[in-house]
Structures are given as C-alpha cells and as structure tokens.
N, C-alpha and C positions, 0 to 999 in steps of 0.2 A: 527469452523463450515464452511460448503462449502458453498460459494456464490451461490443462485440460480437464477435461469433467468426467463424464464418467468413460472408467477405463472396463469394457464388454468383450470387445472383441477388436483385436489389433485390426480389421479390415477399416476401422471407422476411424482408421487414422492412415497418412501414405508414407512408404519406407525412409522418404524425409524425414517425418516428425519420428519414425523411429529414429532415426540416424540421431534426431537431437534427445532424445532420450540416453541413448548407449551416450554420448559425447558429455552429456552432464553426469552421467554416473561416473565416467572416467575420470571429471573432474572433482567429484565426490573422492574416489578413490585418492587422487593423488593429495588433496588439502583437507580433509573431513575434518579441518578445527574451523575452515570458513562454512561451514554448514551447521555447527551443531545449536544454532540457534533458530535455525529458519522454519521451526514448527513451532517455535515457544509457543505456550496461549492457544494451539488447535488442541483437540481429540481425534482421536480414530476411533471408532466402532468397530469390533471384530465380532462379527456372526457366522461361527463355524456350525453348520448341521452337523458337517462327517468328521472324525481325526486328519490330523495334518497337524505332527507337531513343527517340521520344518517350517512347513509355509506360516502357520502362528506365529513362530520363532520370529522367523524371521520378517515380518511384517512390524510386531513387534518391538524388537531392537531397533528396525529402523527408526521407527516413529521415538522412542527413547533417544536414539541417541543423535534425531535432528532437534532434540529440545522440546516434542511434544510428550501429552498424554496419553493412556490407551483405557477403554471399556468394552467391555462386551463379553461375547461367551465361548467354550471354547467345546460345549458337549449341550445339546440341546436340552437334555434332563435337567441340567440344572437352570434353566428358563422358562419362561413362558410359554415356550413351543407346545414344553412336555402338558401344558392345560390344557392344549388347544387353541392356542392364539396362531392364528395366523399370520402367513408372510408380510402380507400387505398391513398388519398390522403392529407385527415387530419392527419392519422397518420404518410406519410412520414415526413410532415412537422413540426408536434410540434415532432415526436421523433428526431430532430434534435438541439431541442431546451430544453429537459427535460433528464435526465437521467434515471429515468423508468415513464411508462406511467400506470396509473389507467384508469380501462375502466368502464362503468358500458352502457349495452344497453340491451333496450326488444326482440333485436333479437338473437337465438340462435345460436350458433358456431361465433359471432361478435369477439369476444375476440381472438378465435384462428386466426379468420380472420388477424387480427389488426396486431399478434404478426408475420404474415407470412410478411409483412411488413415495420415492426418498427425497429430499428435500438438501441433502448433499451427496457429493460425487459421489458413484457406486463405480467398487472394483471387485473387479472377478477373479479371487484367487483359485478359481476352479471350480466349474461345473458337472458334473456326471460324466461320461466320456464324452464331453463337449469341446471343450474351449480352455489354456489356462493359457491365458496374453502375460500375465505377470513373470512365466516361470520363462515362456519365448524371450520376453525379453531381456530377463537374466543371462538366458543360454545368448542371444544377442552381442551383449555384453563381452562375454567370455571370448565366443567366439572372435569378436571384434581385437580385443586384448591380445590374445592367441595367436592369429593369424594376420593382422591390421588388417581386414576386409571382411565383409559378410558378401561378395560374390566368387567368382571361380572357386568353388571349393565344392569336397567330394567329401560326404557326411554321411557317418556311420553309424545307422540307430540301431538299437538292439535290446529287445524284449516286447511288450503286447502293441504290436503295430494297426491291431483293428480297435480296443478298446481305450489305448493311452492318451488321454488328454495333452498331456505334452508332446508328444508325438506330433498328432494331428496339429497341433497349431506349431509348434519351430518346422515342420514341410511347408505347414503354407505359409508363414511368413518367406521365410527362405527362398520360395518358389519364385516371389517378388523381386528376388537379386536375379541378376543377369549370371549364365551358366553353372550353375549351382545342379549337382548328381548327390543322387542319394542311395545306401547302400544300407535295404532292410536284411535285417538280421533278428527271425523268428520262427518259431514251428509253426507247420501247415496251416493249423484251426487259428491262429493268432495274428 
C-alpha cells in the first residue's frame, strides 16, 4: 500500500485508495497482534480547538495500540492558543516534534490551513461543518463489514442534515459508489 500524506479531504484520494484503506483496517481487525508494532518510534500530535472525546479517544488508542506515542492538547486553554499563538505557528512547532499531526477545529478549511504549514502529515479529524474524512471512513469500514459492499445500498441518515460534518462527507463519498439512495431523516430548518 502507498504511504499517504496528509489525509484533508477524501476527494484527494479515488474510491480505490479508499477501498485499500477499509481492506487494511479489515485486516487490522482480524490479526491486531501483526500491527501492534507498526508505529513504534513515531508520535502523533493531537490539536483539538473543540471537544471531541470520541474522536481523541479514539485516535488515540489507535496510535497506542500500533506501538506508537501521542502529544498534544485536547482544550486550547490549556496551550499556547489561549496566548495568542497562532495556527501557523502551533503547527510549525509541534509538527517538529510529532510525526503526523491530528487536527480537529470548528473552523472550516483549518486542516488544510494547518497541512500548508506542517512539516508532517495533516489529518482532519473534523472541521466546522466542513469535512470529517476520518469518521467517512470509519462509517466506510462498517459499512463494508456489514453489507460486503459500499455500492447498491440505500442509507439512512438521521439528525442535522444541513450542519453535520459527517453527513456531508459519508453522502459524498458514498455518491462515488455506483447506485447508492439516500434516505434524509430531519426536521424542516435542518
């Protein structure tokens, strides 16, 4: 599999390379003892502006239990943010110190911002109501496991259809598969 760099937005990759994503996770899943070394010796940077204990969580554990390390912050008060440092200058400095960086912020194109930047891979665990590639590809996964297919299928979202960052990105990936129907389920104003 090719190494990828920074992970922004699933469009900058084609449903191929997802397909080889879901297909290594599957394979994560079924032997996780042939994996738990394959980060030894990296770091992950975590820079969370907003809460998100899941997505921390579990970015997280992953990186633990492929045998890496993790730094970073998970409430911008307790960083440099809260001085006044800015983006481009938090991310010079922990990507000096991390080998890829996890971002998660409420503001939109923050991630691409970050990755113009950073000096290791940038990944978008979620932008403002932009973008979250990370959780797509989770839902990806699942679905793959689920159903063995991520095409003909008729998918039922349900909750903020105009604001949801997940939303918006598992439709358009999805849209990518061949006859895939979608079935919103939300009040009027959402």
């Amino acid at each position: 599999m090719e190494t990828f760099s920074n992970l922004i937005d699933l469009d900058s990759y084609s449903p191929d390379e997802w397909n080889m994503i879901v297909e290594l996770a599957q394979q994560i899943q079924k032997n996780p003892a042939l994996y738990r070394s394959r980060c030894s010796g990296k770091i992950m940077g975590t820079l969370f502006y907003e809460p998100s204990t899941r997505t921390q969580m579990s970015f997280k554990t992953a990186m633990l239990r492929l045998g890496g390390e993790v730094i970073g912050f998970d409430n911008p008060s307790n960083a440099s943010v809260s001085k006044g440092e800015s983006l481009k200058d938090t991310v010079r400095v922990v990507s000096n110190y991390a080998d890829v960086l996890v971002m998660r912020n409420p503001i939109e194109g923050s991630a691409y911002a970050a990755s113009l930047y950073s000096k290791s891979p940038v990944i978008n665990a979620g932008d403002g109501g932009h973008l979250h590639p990370t959780q797509t590809l989770a839902d990806l996964v699942t679905l793959s496991h689920e159903k063995g297919r991520l095409s003909d299928l008729t998918i039922g979202l349900c909750g903020d259809m105009k604001n949801g960052r997940t939303v918006h990105s598992l439709v358009k990936a999805l849209s990518k598969y061949k006859n895939n129907k979608f079935v919103m389920i939300s009040t009027p104003e959402l």
